[in-house]
N, C-alpha and C positions, 0 to 999 in steps of 0.2 A: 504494500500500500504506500502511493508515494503523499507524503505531509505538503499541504500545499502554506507557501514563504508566505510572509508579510511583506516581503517586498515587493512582489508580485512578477519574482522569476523563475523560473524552470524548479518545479517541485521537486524535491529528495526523498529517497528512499529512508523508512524511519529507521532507526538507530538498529542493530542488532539483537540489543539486550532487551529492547522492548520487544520486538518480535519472540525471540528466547519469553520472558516473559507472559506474555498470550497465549503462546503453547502450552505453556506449564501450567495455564490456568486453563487452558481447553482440557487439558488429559486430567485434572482438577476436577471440573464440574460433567466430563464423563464418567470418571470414577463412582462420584455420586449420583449420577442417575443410574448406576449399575449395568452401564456400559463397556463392561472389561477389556471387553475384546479392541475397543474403538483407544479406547486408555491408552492398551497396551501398546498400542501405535506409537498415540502421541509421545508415550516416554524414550521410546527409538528415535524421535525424531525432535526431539529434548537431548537427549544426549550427543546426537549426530550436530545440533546446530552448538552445542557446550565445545566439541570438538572442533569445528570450525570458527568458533570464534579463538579458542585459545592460538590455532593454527596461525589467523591472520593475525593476532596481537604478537605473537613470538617474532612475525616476519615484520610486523613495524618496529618491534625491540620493545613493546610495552607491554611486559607479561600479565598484568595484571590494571593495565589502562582498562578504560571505558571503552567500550565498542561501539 
């Protein structure tokens, strides 16, 4: 989802961690609707985006920077 500026120039894609975030709260609120199976996903894809973000923070030299 791209954030649309207040300047009113070419939108950006939102942060990482907030995306990471949303997911974590989708596989969250499937959990409780006893949706396991759908969960299950989301936490493979929770972990897969934890891995790619540490990936690209290593390759900027910010181990532990904001994404």
């Amino acid at each position: 989802m791209r954030i649309p500026p207040t300047d009113g120039g070419a939108p950006r894609l939102g942060s990482r961690r907030s995306v990471l975030l949303d997911a974590m709260q989708l596989g969250q609120e499937l959990t409780l609707e006893g949706n396991d199976e759908r969960a299950s996903r989301m936490d493979a894809i929770v972990v897969t985006l934890r891995e790619l973000i540490a990936i690209a923070n290593r390759a900027r030299g910010t181990q532990g920077g904001s994404a």
